[in-house]
MARTIDO-278297 format. One record per residue (C-alpha): residue in three letters; x, y, z. Coordinates in steps of 0.2 Angstrom, whole numbers, plus 5000, padded with zeros to 4 digits. Example, Ala and Ser with C-alpha at 12.3 -4.5 7.8 and 13.67 -1.06 7.14 Angstrom:
// residues 2
ala506249785039ser506849955036
END
This chain:
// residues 437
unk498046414858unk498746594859unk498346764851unk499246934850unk497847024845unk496847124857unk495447024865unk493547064869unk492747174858unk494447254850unk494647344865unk496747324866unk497447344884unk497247504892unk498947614895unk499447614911unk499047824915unk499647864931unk499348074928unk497248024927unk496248004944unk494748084951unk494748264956unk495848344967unk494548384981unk493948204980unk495448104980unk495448074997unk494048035011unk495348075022unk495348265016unk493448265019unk493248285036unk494748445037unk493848575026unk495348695030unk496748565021unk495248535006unk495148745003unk496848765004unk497248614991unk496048714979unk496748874980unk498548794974unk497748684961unk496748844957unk498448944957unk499348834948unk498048804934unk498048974930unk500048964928unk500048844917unk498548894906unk499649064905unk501348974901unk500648864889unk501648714897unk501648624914unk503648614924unk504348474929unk503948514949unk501848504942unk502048324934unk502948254948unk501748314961unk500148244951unk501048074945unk501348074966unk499648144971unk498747944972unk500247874983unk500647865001unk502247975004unk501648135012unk499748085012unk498848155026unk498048025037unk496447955040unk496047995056unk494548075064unk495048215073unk493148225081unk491848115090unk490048065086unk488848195095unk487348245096unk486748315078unk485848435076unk484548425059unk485248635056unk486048665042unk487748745041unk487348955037unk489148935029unk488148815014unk486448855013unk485549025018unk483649045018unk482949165001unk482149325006unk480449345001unk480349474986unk478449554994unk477349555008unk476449405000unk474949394989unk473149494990unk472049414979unk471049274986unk470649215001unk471949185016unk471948995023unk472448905041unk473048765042unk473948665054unk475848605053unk476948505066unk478148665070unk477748715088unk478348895093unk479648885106unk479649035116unk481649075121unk481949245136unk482949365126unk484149405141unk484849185143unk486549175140unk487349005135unk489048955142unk489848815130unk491448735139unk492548625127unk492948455136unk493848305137unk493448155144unk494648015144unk494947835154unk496647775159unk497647635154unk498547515163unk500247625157unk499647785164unk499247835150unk497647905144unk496347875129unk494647965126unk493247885134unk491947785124unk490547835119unk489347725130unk490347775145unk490247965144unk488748045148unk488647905162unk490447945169unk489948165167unk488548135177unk489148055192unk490648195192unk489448335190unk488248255203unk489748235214unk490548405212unk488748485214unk489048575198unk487548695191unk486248655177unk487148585161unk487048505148unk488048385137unk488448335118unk489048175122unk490648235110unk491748405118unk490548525122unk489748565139unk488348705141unk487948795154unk486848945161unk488249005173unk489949025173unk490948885179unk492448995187unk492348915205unk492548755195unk494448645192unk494948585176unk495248445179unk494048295192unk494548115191unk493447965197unk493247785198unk491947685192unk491647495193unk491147425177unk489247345178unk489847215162unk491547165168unk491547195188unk493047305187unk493647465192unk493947595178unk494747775182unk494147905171unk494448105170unk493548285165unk494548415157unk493748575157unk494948655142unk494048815135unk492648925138unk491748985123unk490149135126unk488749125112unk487549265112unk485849235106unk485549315089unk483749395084unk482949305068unk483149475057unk484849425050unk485049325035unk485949185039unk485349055050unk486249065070unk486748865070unk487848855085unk486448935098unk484948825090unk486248645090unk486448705108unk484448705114unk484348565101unk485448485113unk484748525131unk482848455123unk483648295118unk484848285135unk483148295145unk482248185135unk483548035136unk483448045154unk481747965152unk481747895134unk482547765122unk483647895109unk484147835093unk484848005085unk483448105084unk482147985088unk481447955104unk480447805112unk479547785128unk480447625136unk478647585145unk477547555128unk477447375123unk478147325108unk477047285095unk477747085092unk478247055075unk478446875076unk480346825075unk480946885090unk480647075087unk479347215092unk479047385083unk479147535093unk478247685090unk479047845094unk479548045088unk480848135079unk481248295083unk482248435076unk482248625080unk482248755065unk482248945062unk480649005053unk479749175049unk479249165066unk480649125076unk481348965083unk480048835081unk480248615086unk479748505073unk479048335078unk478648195067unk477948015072unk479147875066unk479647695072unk481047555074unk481347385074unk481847315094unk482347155098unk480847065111unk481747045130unk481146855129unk482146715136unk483546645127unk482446485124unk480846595116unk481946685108unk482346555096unk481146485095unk480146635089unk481646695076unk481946495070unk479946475069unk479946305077unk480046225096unk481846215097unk481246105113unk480445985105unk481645995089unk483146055095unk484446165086unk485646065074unk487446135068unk486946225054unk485446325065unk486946365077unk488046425062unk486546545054unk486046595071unk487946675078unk488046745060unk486446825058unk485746895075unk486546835090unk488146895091unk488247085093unk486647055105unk486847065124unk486146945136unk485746965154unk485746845167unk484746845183unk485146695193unk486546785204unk486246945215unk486747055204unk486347065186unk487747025173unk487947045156unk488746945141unk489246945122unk488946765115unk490346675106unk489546485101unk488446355108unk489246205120unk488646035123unk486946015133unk486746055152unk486845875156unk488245835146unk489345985148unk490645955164unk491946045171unk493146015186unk492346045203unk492846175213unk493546135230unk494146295240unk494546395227unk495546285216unk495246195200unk496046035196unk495845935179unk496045775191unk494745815203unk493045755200unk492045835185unk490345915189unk489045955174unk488146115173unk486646045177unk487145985193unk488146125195unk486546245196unk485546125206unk486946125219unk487646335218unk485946405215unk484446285218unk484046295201unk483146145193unk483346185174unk481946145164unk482746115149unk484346015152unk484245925133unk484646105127unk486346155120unk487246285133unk488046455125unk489646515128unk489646695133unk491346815137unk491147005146unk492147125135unk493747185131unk494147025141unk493746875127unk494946765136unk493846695148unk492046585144unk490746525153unk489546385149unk487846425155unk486046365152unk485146455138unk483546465152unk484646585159unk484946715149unk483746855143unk483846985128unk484147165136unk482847265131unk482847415119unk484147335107unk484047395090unk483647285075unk484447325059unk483647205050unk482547255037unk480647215037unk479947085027unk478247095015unk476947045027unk477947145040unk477847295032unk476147265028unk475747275045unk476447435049unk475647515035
END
C-alpha cells in the first residue's frame, strides 16, 4: 500500500533550508572558548546587517557565506588552546560588577549582629605578586615534546623547584607560577628525569619559564572587582592545603577521617569548600561544610562482596556479575598490590580462571617457553612469595599498568586493594541519602 499524500498529522515534508541554523555566536562550541574570534564574528554580522537593512537586499557574497556558515571548509577548530586549573569561584569584572549602594543604609529600627561564614583575611598592603607564565611538557620517544598531564605536574614542579632551591611559589597546576620575588637568577628552561611509580619507567620532563607578568594589589574602592590578584591568593590557600588534604575543585578533605561506610563499597567523606570573595570589607574566605562519595580501601575480595551484597566466597561470582562489575565500577578504579617490596599499581581489564586453575609457563632463567612445564598462580605464589592464598576457588583478575595495555598479569583478587581517596561518581540511593541528611 502506497500514499502520495503527506503523512502524520498533514504535516508534508519539510523543505530542505540550508540559510536556517541557530545564532551566529552559537553555532559553534568551538568559538566558545576564543571570545576574541566570537566578538569579532559579531561585529561583521552586526556590519553586515545594517548594510543589508539599508540596501533593502542581501549580495550574492552574504548568501554564499551563510549557506556555508554550518560546513567544514574554513571552520575553526575545536581545540583547547588552555588547561584545566585551579578556579577560582570570582567572577569575571568584564561580566558582572557589584551595584553601588544608593545611601549610608537605613536609620529607623534597631541594628542586628549576626554571624556569617566569611572570614576577614587580613592582606599587607606593600606584597607584591610575581606570576611567571610556564610550560611544562614530557618527551616522546621522537624528541619531541607534548604538555605534561595533569597528574604529573604539580608532582614533576616540585621536585624541580626543590632541586633548583627556587624561593616560595606557588602553582595553578595550568601556566601560571607565582611568586613573591623575582625569579631573574633563574634559567628558562630545567629538564629532569622521573621514574614512573605505575609503570617502573623513566620519563623526562621540562619547565619553561616563558613570561613574567607584575600584578599590583588593588585597594577595594574601585568599582569593578580585581579578579587576577584574588584567583592568585585563591590559589596559594588551596596549594597549601593540598599538601595535607584530599582536593576535589574547591573542596577539601582531611585524608585521616574515617569514612562514614555506606554499605557497597563506599564511605562518605565530610569536608569544606572554599572560595575567596571581595566584600564591603575587603577580602574575606568563605567556607562551607559539604561531602563526597569515596570508594572504601578494602580488599578486592570485601570489596565485592560489599558492592554485590553477597559472600562472593561462599557463592562465587558468575559471568554476568563479572560483566555488570567491569561496566559499572571497576574499571576506571585503581588497585594496589602489596605482596612485592615495592607497591604497584594497576587498571583492571577482566576476570581469568581461578588461582588453581589458572597456569602459565614456568620461568627458568629468565626464559619462558610454552613447552616447559606450566605452573599455576597458586603455586606460583606459594613458591615466589610464601604466600599461601586463602581463597584459591576465586576467579583471578587481569590487570595492565598504563599507557602500556599490551601486557597482563593474572593475579589473586586477595591481593589487590582499592587505593584510597578514589572519587565515586555514582549517585546516592534513597536510604543513603536518608542517612546523610
Amino acid at each position: 500500500m502506497s500514499t502520495s499524500g503527506p503523512r502524520g498529522r498533514g504535516r508534508g515534508k519539510r523543505a530542505n533550508r540550508p540559510d536556517i541554523g541557530p545564532l551566529e555566536p552559537y553555532r559553534s562550541q568551538s568559538m566558545a572558548i576564543i571570545p576574541e574570534k566570537i566578538h569579532e564574528k559579531t561585529e561583521e554580522n552586526g556590519i553586515k546587517n545594517h548594510l543589508t537593512s539599508s540596501s533593502g537586499h542581501k549580495s550574492s557574497s552574504d548568501q554564499h557565506h551563510k549557506s556555508t556558515s554550518h560546513s567544514s571548509i574554513g571552520r575553526t577548530r575545536s581545540i583547547r588552546p588552555f588547561r584545566h586549573s585551579i578556579r577560582s569561584a570570582v567572577p569575571d569584572t568584564s561580566v558582572i560588577t557589584m551595584a553601588k549602594r544608593p545611601d549610608r543604609g537605613g536609620t529607623a529600627g534597631q541594628k542586628l549582629q549576626f554571624y556569617t561564614n566569611h572570614f576577614k583575611c587580613h592582606i599587607p598592603r606593600t606584597l607584591k605578586c610575581h606570576q611567571y607564565d610556564i610550560e611544562l611538557e614530557a618527551a616522546n620517544r621522537d624528541g619531541t615534546w607534548r604538555p605534561a598531564k595533569k597528574d604529573d605536574r604539580f608532582f614533576v614542579l616540585k621536585k624541580i623547584i626543590d632541586r633548583e632551591n627556587f624561593p616560595f611559589v606557588w602553582y595553578d597546576e595550568g601556566k601560571s607560577l607565582y611568586s613573591i620575588e623575582l625569579l631573574v637568577d633563574f634559567k628558562n628552561q630545567y629538564e629532569i628525569m622521573i621514574k614512573d611509580k605505575k609503570s617502573d619507567r623513566e620519563q623526562k620532563y621540562r619547565l619553561l619559564l616563558i613570561n613574567l607578568v607584575l600584578w599590583d594589589f588593588i585597594e577595594n574602592k574601585i568599582p569593578l572587582r580585581p579578579r587576577d590578584p584574588i584567583r592568585i591568593l585563591e590559589t596559594l590557600l588551596k596549594q597549601t592545603t593540598r599538601a595535607t588534604m584530599v582536593c576535589v575543585k574547591n573542596q577539601f578533605y582531611d585524608r585521616h577521617q574515617q569514612l562514614d561506610d555506606l554499605g557497597d563499597g563506599r564511605g562518605l567523606a565530610n569536608g569544606s569548600y572554599q572560595a575567596m570573595f571581595l566584600t564591603k570589607i575587603g577580602a574575606t574566605l568563605n567556607i562551607n561544610s559539604t561531602f563526597t562519595c569515596f570508594y572504601q580501601p578494602f580488599n578486592l575480595v570485601d570489596f565485592l562482596c560489599e558492592y554485590l551484597q553477597h559472600d562472593i566466597i561462599r557463592d562465587g561470582i558468575d559471568e554476568r556479575e563479572q560483566q555488570l562489575l567491569l561496566k559499572k565500577v571497576l574499571k576506571p578504579i585503581w588497585l594496589e598490590t602489596h605482596h612485592t617490596e615495592s607497591i604497584r599499581k594497576y587498571r583492571i581489564r577482566g576476570f581469568g580462571a581461578p588461582a588453581r586453575q589458572h597456569t602459565f609457563p614456568r620461568i627458568v632463567d629468565g626464559n619462558n617457553n610454552d613447552a616447559q612445564e606450566r605452573q599455576s598462580v597458586y603455586d606460583y605464589f606459594l613458591e615466589k612469595y610464601n604466600i599461601k592464598l586463602k581463597y584459591p576457588n576465586l576467579p583471578t583478575v587481569e590487570l595492565y599498568t598504563p599507557p602500556n595495555k599490551t601486557q597482563f598479569h593474572y593475579l589473586p583478587m586477595e591481593c589487590c586493594t582499592i587505593q584510597a581517596w578514589q572519587r565515586s561518581i555514582k549517585p546516592l540511593t534513597t536510604d543513603q541519602r536518608a542517612r546523610v541528611y
